[in-house]
N, C-alpha and C positions, 0 to 999 in steps of 0.2 A: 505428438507435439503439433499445435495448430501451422500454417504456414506463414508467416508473419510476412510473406514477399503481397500477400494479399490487402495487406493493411494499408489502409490511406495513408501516407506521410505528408506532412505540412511544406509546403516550400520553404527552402532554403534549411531543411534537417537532413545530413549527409546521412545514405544510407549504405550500412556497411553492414560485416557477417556479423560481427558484434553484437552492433543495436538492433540485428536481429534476431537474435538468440536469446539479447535480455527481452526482449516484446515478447518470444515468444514464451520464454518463460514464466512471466506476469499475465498472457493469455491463459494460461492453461492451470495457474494457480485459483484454488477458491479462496483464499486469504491474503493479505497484504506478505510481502517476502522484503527482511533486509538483505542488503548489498551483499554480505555472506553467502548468506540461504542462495542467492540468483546464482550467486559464483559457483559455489555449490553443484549448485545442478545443471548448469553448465559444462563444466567437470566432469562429471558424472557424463553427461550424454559424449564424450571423449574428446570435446575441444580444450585445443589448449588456449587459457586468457590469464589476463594480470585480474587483480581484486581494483586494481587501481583504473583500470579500464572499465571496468563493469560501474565503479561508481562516474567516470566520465560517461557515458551513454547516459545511466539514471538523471545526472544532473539535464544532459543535453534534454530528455525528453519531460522533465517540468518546466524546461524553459519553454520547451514548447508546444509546452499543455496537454500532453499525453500522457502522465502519468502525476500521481498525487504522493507526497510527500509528507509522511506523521509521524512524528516522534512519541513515544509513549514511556512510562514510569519514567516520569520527569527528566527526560530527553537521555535516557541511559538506552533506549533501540529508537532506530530510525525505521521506517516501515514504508515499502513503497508498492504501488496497486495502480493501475489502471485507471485513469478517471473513465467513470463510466456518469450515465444521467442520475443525475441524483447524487446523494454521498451515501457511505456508510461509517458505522459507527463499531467496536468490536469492545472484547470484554478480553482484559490479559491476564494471565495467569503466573502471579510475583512467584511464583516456584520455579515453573519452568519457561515461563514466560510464550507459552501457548497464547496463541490471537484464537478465538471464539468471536465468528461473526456475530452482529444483534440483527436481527430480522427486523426491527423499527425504530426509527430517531425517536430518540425519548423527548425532545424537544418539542417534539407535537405537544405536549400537555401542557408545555409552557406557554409559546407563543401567544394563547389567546389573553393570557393575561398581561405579558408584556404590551401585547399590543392594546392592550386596555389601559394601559397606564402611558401609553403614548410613547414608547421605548422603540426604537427602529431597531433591529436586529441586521447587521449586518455579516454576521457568520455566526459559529459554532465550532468547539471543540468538546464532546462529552468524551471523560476518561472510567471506566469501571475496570476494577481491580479485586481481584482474589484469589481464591483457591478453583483451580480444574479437580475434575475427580479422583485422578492420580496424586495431585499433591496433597489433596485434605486426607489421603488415605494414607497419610508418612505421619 
């Protein structure tokens, strides 16, 4: 588990064992993690915490732009990750509901014609949905 006493924190974001344990849990994941999943493994490393705290830290750190915030199959999971540079974009799996990173914003192929037609783009949400290997094999 990375050491999250290393991380930058913003002024004025209290820093406690807590919101350090969710950072460093979202540190060391390669996929976006809900509020669960954090608790989870939090748990698991043998602290003891509320569910209800772990979503207080998540909230504190989009307030203050450390962490990003995406709800997927039509806001039935909330998914939280790390803002890093750039964004990313994942593919779910309606079975078990598996996040599959995408290695490229598909958006790229659009843009140039948006911006052909004089469209300002001011964000993005691309959602892709199907079967992981394990579920098309049921």
């Amino acid at each position: 588990m990375k050491d999250a006493s290393k991380f930058k924190w913003p002024k004025g974001l209290k820093r406690t064992k807590t919101r350090e344990s969710v950072l460093s849990v979202l540190e060391v994941s390669k996929s976006p993690l809900s509020a669960r999943e954090i608790y989870s493994e939090i748990e698991r490393m043998g602290e003891s915490i509320w569910l209800s705290t772990v979503y207080r830290a998540l909230d504190a750190f989009v307030e203050a732009g450390l962490v990003t915030k995406t709800s997927v199959l039509d806001n039935e999971i909330t998914l939280y990750d790390l803002k890093q540079s750039g964004h990313k974009h994942y593919a779910v799996c309606v079975g078990c509901h598996k996040i599959i990173p995408m290695l490229n914003c598909p958006m790229d192929d659009f843009k140039p014609k948006l911006l052909k037609e004089e469209f300002q783009i001011t964000g993005h949400k691309v959602e892709v949905y199907g079967y992981c290997t394990e579920c098309k094999e049921l």
